[in-house]
N, C-alpha and C positions, 0 to 999 in steps of 0.2 A: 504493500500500500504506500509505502515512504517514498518506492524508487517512483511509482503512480505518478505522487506529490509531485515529487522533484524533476520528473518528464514535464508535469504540464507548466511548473514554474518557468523552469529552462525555454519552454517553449516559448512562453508569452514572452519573457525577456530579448530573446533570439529576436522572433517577426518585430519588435519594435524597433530593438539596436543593429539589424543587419537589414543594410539597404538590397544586397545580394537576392535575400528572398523578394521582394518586391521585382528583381528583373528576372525572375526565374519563374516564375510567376506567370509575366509575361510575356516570356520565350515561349513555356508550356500553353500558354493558352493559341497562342499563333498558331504553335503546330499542332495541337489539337486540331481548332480550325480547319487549316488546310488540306489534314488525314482526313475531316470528316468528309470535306467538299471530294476527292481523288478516291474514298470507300465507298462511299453510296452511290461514287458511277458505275466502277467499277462493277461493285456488286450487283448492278441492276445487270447490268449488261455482261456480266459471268453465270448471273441467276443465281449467285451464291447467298447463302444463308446466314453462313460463319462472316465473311466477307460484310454484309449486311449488318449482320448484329454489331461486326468491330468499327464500323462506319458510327454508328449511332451511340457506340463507347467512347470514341473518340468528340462526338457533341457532347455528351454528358458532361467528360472530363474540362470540356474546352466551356460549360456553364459552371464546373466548379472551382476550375481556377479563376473565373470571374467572382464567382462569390468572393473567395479565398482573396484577391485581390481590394476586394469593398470592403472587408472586415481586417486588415493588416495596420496592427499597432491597435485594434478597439481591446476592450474591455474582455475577459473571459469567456463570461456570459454570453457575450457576443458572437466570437469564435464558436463557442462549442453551439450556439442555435444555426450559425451556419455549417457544421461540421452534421449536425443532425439532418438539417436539410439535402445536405448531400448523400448523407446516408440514403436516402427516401429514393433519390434519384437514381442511387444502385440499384435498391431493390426493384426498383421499377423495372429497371431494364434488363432484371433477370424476370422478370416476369415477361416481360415482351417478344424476350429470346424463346424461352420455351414455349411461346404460344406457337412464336415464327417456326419452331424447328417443328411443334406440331401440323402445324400446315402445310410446310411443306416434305411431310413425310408422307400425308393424303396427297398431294399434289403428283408426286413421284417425278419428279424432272429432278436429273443431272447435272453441275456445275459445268464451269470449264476450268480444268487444273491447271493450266498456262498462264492466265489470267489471277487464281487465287495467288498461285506459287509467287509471281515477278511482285504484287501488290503488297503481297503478304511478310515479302522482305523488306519493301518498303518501308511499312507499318512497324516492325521491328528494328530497325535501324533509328526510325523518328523518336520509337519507346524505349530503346535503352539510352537514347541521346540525353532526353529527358529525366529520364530513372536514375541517369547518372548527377547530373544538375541537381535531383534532390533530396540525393540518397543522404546528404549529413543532416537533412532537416525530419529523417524519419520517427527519430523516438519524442517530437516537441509534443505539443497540446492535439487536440480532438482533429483540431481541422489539419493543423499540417499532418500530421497522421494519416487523415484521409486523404491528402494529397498523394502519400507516396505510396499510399494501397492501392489508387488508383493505378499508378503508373506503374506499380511491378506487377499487376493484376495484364494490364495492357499486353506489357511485350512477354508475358508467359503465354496471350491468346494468341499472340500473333504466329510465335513458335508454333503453338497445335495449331493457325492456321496454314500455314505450310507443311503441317505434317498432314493436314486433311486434303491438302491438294495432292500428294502423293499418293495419299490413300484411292483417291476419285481417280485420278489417272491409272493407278495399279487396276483398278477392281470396276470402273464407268460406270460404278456405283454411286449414288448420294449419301448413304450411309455415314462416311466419315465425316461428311460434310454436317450432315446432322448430329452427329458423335460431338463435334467438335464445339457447334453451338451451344448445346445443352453443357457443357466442361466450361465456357465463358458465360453460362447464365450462373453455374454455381460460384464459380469465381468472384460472380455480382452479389451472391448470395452472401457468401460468407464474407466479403470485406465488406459488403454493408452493415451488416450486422453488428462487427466488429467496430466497426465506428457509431455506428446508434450506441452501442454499448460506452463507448469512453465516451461519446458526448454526452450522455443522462448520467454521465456520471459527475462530470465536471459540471452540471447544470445544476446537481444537487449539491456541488464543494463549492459553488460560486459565489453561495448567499455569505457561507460560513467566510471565506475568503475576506470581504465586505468588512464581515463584522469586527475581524479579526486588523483589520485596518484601521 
């Protein structure tokens, strides 16, 4: 519980006194951004699923380094209700993955693995660019936390998605393709979670925090 404390203290100190997180921030949300606009073509036009779903991971993350950027240097409090927020927005989109991977398992159409493979590396090189950029702000308060859940959440989907274009290519099957979405809805699943959880927690240390000032 102590080491808790002193992650989220570290943390609030950190986003206030390092101007670093503030351009890292906005590195991450550009290329966010730009993944999402070059995924969701992609993926329209490979008919991919995985492809799809990491299109629409990359908008989520590119509305939470916005958040993450609007609340830099506020109050606790603050942080962690936008750190909760963002949780929401996880969970959403494992909810959305697995509806997509349900339909199109009814649907039965096949990607194209040339197109997932080349994007898919793409995607992976944008996310560890950034995984690396954020990797020392990983153990701070709720929200930079969830910032860097998101981004090693990213380029682990990106990896199975290149391994599901292999798989589609091996087998002209959708299967992997579908394998692979439902592995990035849980992804969503459990780093949401994880962050709903430090941020109700820090919502509940906030007041005391306060008092104690």
């Amino acid at each position: 519980m102590a080491d808790s404390c002193c992650a989220s203290a570290c943390g609030s100190e950190m986003a206030k006194a390092d101007p670093r997180w503030r351009r890292v921030l906005w590195v991450a949300l550009i290329v966010n951004a730009a993944m999402f606009l070059v995924e969701m073509v992609a993926g329209a036009a490979a008919d991919s699923r995985a492809l799809q779903a990491d299109a629409l991971d990359f908008l989520g993350d590119a509305g939470n380094y916005a958040v993450s950027l609007a609340v830099v240097g506020a109050a606790l409090s603050w942080r962690a209700r936008a750190a909760l927020l963002k949780s929401l927005f996880m969970l959403g989109f494992a909810g959305w993955v697995f509806g997509s991977a349900v339909f199109a398992f009814m649907s039965g159409t096949s990607p194209d693995p040339a197109m997932m493979g080349a994007v898919g590396a793409l995607a992976l090189a944008a996310n560890v660019g950034v995984a690396l950029l954020l990797y020392r702000y990983r153990t701070g308060d709720a929200n930079m936390r969830s910032v860097w859940i998101c981004s090693r959440n990213d380029a682990i989907g990106n990896v199975a998605v290149m391994l599901a274009a292999l798989g589609v290519f091996g087998t002209g099957s959708a299967w992997p393709d579908l394998i692979v979405a439902t592995i990035m809805a849980a992804l969503a699943l459990t780093g949401g979670l994880q962050v709903f959880r430090h941020a109700m927690a820090e919502l509940k240390a906030a007041p005391a925090a306060v008092e104690q000032a």
